[in-house]
N, C-alpha and C positions, 0 to 999 in steps of 0.2 A: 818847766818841762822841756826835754831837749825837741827841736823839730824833729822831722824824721826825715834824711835825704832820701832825693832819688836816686835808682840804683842801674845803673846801665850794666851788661852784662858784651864783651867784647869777643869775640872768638878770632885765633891767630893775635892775644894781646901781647905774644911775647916782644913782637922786633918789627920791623918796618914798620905800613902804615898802622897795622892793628896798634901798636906802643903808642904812637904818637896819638891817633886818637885818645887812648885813655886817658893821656897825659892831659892832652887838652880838654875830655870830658870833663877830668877830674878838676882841671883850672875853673870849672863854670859851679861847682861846691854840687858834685855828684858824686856821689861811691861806688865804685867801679869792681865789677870779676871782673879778668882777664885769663881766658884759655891759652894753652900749651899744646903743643904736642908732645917734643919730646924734650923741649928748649925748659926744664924746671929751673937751674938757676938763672937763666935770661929775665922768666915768669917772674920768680923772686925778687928782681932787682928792679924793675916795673911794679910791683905792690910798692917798694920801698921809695920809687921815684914816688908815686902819685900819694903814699900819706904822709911824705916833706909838704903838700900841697893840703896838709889839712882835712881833706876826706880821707876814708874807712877803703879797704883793699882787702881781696882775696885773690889767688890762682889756683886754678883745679884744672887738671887733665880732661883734654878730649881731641879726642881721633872724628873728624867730623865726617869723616869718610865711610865709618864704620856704625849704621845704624843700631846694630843691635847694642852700643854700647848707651843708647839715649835714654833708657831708663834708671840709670844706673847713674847716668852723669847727673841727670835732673834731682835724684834721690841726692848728691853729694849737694849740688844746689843748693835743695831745699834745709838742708845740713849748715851749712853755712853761713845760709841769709838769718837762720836763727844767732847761729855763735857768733859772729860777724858783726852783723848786721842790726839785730835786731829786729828783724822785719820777716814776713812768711812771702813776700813777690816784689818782683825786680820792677820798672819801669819802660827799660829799653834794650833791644835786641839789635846788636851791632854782627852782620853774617860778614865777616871779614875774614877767613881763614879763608885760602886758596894757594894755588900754585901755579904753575905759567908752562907750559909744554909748548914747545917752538918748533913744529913739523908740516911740511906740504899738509897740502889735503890729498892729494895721490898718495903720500907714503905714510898717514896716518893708520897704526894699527889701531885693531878694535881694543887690546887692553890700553892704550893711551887711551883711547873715548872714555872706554868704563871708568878711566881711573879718574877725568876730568869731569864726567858726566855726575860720579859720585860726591867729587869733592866741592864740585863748584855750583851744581841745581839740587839733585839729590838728596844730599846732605843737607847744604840749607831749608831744603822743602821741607824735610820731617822735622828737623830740628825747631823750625817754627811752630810748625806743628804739634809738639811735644812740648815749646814749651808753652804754649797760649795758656794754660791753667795757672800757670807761673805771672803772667804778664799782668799786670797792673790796667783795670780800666783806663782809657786816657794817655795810657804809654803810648809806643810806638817802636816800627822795626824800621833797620835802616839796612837796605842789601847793599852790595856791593858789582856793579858793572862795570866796562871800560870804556875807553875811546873806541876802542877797536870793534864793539858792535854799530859804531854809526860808519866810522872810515874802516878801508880793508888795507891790513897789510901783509903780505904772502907770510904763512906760517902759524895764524895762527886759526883758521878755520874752525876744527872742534872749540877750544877755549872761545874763540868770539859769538858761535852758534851759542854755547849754555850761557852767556853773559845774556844773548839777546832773549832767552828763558826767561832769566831774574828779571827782565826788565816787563816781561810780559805778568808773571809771578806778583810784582810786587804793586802793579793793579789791580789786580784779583782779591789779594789783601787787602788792599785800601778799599776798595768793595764790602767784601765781606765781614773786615772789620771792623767797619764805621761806626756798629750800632753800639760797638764799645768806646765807642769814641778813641782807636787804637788806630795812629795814622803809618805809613808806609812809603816809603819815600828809597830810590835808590840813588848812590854818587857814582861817577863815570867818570874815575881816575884817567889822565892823559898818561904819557909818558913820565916814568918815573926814577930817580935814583932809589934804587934799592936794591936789594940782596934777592928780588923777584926774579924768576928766571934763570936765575943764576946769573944776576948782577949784569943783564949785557947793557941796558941803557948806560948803568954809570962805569964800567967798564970798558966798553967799546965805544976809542974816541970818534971813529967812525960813524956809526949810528949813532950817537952822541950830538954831533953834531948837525948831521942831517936832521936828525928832529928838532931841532934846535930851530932851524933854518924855516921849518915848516911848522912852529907855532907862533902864531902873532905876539908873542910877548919877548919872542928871541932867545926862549931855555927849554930845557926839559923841566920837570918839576920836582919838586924833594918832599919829603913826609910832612916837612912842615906847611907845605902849601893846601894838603887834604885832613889834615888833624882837624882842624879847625871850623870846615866846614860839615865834616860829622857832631862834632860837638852842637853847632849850634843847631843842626835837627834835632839836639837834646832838650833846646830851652824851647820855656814858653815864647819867645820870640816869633817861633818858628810854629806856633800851632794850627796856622792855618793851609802851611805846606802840605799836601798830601798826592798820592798817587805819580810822583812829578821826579822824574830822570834828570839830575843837577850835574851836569859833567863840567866837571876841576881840571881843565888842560890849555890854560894858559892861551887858548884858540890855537886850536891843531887842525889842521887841515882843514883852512876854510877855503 
């Protein structure tokens, strides 16, 4: 009789870090969603990387900004872990989808907040929420924070405030979910190459470089440097991690 994998569920799996976790979820013989927004063939081409590797793939649509649509995505879920899958509940909730707003705190309007407050606490909040009936005793959620709630750097005020949310957020979890044995653990990506932002880390050789300057390791970081340590809050390796802020930045401003 076939085992049954575990099934990690990835939101923003199409491109940057969100891909690169699944990829690497998927290297540790886990069967991976991966959410979209609007990126369907990116989605597509990430289900096709991660079952070269052997485990089982889906991509389904979600706006995580947009609560009223979480009934609806869960019902597509619950849809596909059977077709799919085989299975009626995932094991792991990876809150990866976000986006990067770079504005004073003087000249921050209120729809940038709503829009960050949404996409980046908000959203995650319910969507955990919504999906805990889904969640496998034993699983675990894994949020997503940055460097930038421990160091300040001008610009980004709102986004570093709702990171230091998630980080408050995902001990409350590890609190309240303990008696399912369902652990909660957030990563606090440094500085990064990627298309976040609108690309200025890899982009601008400038800040490029100054962060470079001011991480103890002498770079900024690439997707392949945080893949990997989301995955292994996947394995049983890691079961006794809980409640606990893992920040991946190479030592940034020490």
């Amino acid at each position: 009789m076939e085992t049954q994998n575990k099934i990690a569920l990835v939101t923003g799996g199409s491109r940057g870090l969100g891909r690169n976790a699944a990829l690497k979820i998927a290297g540790k013989g886990i069967d991976v969603i991966v959410t979209y927004q609007s990126k369907k063939e990116e989605a597509e081409d990430t289900v096709k990387q991660i079952e070269k590797l052997g485990v089982k793939a889906a991509a389904l649509q979600l706006n995580v900004a947009d609560m009223k649509t979480f009934h609806e995505f869960f019902t597509a879920v619950e849809s596909v872990l059977k077709s799919v899958f085989n299975a009626e509940k995932f094991d792991f909730l990876i809150n990866n989808a976000g986006i990067g707003i770079h504005t004073s705190f003087a000249e921050t309007t209120d729809e940038q907040f709503d829009n960050l407050v949404n996409i980046q606490f908000k959203g995650p909040f319910f969507l955990t929420q919504k999906a805990l009936p889904f969640l496998n005793d034993g699983g675990g959620i894994i949020n997503v924070s940055s460097g930038l709630a421990r160091f300040s750097i001008p610009g980004y005020a709102a986004y570093a405030a709702m990171k230091g949310a998630m980080e408050t957020l995902t001990r409350y979890q590890a609190k309240e979910l303990g008696a399912r044995g369902i652990r909660s653990n957030i990563i606090a990506p440094g500085a990064i190459e990627t298309d976040f932002g609108g690309g200025v880390v890899r982009d601008n050789e400038q800040m490029n470089a100054v962060l470079s300057s001011q991480t103890a390791l002498g770079r900024v970081g690439l997707p392949d440097d945080i893949g990997g340590v989301v995955a292994f809050l996947c394995t049983e390796d890691a079961r006794w991690i809980n409640a606990q802020r893992i920040e991946a930045s190479g030592g940034m401003f020490l």
